[in-house]
C-alpha positions as CSV (number, residue, x, y, z in Angstrom):
1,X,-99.6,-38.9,-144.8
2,X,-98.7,-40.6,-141.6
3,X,-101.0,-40.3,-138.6
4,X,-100.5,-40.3,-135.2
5,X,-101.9,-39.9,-131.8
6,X,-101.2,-36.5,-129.5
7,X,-102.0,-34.5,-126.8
8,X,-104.3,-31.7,-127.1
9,X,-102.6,-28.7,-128.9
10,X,-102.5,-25.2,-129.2
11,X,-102.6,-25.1,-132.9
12,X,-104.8,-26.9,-135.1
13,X,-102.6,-27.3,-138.5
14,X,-99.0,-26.3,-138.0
15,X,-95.3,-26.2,-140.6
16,X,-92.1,-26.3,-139.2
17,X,-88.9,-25.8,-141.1
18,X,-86.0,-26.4,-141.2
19,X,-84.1,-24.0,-143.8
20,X,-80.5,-24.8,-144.8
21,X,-78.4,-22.5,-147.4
22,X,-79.7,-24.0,-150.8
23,X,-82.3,-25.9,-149.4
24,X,-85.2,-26.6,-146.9
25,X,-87.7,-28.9,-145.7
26,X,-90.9,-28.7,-144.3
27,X,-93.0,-30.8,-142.2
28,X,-96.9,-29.8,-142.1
29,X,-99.0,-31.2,-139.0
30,X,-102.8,-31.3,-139.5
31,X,-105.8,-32.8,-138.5
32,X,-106.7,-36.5,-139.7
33,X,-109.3,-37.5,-141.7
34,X,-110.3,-40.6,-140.0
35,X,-110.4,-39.3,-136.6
36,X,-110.1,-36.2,-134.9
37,X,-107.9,-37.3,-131.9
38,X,-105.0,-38.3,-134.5
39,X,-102.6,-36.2,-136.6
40,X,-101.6,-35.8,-139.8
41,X,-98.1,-35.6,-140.7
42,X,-96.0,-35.1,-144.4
43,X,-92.9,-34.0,-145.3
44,X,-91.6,-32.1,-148.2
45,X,-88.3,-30.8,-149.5
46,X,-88.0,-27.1,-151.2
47,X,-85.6,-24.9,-152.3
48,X,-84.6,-21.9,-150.9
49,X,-85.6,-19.6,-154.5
50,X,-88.6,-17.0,-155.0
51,X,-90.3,-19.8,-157.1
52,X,-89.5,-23.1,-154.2
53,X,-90.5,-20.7,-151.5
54,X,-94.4,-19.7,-153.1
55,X,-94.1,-23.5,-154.2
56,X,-94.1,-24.1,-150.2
57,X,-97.1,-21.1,-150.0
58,X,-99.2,-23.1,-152.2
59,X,-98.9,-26.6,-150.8
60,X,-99.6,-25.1,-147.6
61,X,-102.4,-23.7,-148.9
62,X,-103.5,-26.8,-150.5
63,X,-103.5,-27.7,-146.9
64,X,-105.2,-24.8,-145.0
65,X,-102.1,-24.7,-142.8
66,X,-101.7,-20.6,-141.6
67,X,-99.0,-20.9,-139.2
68,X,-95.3,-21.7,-139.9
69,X,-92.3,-21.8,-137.1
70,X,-88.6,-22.5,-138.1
71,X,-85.4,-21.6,-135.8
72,X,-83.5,-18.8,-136.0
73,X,-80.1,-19.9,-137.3
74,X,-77.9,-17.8,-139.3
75,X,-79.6,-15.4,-142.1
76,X,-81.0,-18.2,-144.1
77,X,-84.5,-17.6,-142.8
78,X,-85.1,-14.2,-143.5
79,X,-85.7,-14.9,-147.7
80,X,-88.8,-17.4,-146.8
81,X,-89.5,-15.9,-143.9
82,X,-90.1,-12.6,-144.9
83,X,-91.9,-14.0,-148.2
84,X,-94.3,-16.4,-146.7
85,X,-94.5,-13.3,-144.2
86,X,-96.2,-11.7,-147.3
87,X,-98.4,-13.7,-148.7
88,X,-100.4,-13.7,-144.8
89,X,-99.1,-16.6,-143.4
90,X,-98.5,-16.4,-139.4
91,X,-94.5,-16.9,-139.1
92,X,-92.9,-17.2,-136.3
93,X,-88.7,-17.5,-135.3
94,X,-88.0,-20.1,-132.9
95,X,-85.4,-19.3,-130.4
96,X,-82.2,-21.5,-131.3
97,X,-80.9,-21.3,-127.9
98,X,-84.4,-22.2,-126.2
99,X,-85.5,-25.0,-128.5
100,X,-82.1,-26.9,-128.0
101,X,-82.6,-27.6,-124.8
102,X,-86.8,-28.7,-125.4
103,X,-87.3,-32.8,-124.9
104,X,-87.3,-34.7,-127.7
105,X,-85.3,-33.3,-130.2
106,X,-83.7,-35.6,-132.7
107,X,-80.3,-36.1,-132.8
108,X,-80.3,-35.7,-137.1
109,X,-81.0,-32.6,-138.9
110,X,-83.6,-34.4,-140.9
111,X,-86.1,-35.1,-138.2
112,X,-86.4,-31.1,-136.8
113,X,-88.9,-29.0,-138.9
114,X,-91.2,-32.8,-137.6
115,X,-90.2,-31.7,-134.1
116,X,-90.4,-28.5,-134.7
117,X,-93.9,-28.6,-135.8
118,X,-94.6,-30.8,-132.6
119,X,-93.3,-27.7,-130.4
120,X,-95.3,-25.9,-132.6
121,X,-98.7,-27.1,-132.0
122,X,-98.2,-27.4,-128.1
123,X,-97.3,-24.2,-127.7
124,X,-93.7,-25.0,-126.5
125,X,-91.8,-22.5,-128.6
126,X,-90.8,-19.0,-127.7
127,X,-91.0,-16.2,-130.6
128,X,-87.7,-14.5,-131.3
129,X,-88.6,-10.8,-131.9
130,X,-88.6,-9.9,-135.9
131,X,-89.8,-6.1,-137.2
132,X,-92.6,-5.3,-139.0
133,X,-92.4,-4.7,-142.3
134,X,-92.6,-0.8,-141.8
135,X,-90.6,-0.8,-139.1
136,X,-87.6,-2.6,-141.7
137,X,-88.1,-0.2,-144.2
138,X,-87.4,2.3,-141.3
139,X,-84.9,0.6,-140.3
140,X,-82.8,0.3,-143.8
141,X,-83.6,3.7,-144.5
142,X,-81.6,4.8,-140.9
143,X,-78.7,2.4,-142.4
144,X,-78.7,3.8,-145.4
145,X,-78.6,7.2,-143.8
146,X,-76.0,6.1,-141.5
147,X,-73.5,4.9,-144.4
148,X,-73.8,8.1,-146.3
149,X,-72.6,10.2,-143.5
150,X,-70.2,8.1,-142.6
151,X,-69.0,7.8,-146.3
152,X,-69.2,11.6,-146.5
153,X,-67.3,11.9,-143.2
154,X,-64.4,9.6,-144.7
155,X,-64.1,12.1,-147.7
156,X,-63.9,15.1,-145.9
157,X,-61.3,13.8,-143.7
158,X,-59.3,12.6,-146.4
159,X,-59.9,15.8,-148.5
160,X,-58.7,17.6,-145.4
161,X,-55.3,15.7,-144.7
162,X,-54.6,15.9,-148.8
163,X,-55.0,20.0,-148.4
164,X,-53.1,20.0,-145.4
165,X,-50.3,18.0,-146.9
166,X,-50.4,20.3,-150.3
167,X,-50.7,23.5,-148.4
168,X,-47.4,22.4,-146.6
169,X,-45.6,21.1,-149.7
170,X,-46.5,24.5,-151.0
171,X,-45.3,26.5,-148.0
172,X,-41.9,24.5,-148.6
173,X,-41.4,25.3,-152.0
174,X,-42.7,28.8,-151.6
175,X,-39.9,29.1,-148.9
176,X,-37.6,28.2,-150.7
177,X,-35.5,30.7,-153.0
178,X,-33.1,29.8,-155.0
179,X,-31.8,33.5,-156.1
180,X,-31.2,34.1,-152.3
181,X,-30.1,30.5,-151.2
182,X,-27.4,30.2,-153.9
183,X,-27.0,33.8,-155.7
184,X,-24.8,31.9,-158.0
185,X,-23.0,34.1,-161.2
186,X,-21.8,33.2,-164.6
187,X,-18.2,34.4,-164.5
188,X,-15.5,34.1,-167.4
189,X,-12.6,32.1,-166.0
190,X,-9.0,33.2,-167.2
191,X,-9.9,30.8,-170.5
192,X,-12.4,33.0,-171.8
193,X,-15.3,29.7,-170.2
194,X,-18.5,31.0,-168.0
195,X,-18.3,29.4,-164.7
196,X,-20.5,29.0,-161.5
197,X,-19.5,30.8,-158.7
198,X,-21.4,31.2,-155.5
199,X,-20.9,35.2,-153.9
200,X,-20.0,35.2,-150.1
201,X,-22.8,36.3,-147.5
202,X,-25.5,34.6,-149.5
203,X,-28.6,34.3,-147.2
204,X,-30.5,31.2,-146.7
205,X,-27.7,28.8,-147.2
């Protein structure tokens, strides 16, 4: 644990992390033992899995830290997010485009969920907005809904253009008579051999 002296904070014991695509680490922030005017500070590194992310829930735990921030880049936060989310910890998204321009911030990835957490505790960080969980059920049920009717839309218009196209391939071919387009005979030649021979005034032709 490495201590350190601060200014008086908004939160008490704090995370921040910063979540990558197979990985993420986290940086609690907590009250020190030897004096209560210094902090507490350790790092950790977790996966981004069911099992790494409740690993993360229980040292947290271990550590009576409620509240978690990390920043709102990509999709990668919405797995731990939404789990720690679950098991009643108080989450919240950073703003990506407000925290870049906060003092302070490290110039290296690995120093951010630290000064994150710093942010954090002083009450410098904006919450992005993020649903409920009813509200996200809602909310994939309307997609759902929404993707069905537009899949059933797509069928129907392409059921649609294939009758159209049959009905007028069998409009053409019902049109079309040979009898009265080529009223053609079988006729003996002079040889005694049938041949074709097409009558005069034949309609159609």
């Amino acid at each position: 644990m490495e201590e350190v002296t601060d200014e008086p904070l908004h939160r008490d014991r704090v995370c921040g992390i910063d979540i990558g695509k197979a990985g993420m680490v986290a940086t609690i922030r907590v009250p020190s033992d030897s004096s209560p005017v210094r902090r507490a500070a350790e790092t950790r590194s977790f996966g981004t899995t069911r099992r790494e992310v409740l690993a993360l829930a229980d040292w947290l735990r271990s550590w009576q830290v409620p509240a978690v921030v990390m920043e709102a880049t990509g999709d990668y936060w919405k797995g731990p997010f939404y789990r720690l989310e679950a098991r009643g910890f108080d989450c919240v998204l950073a703003d990506a485009r407000q925290v870049k321009h906060l003092p302070g911030r490290p110039k290296h990835d690995p120093g951010d969920p630290k000064w994150l957490a710093v942010c954090f505790e002083r009450g410098a960080v904006t919450p992005c907005f993020v649903a409920t969980g009813e509200f996200r059920v809602i909310w994939l049920h309307t997609r759902c809904r929404r993707d069905l009717t537009e899949e059933r839309t797509r069928e129907k218009d392409t059921a649609m253009v294939n009758s159209s196209a049959s009905r007028q391939a069998g409009c053409r071919a019902r049109d079309f008579d040979p009898i009265e387009c080529f009223r053609e005979d079988l006729l003996p030649d002079r040889g005694g051999h049938c041949r074709v021979r097409r009558l005069r005034g034949a309609s159609g032709c």
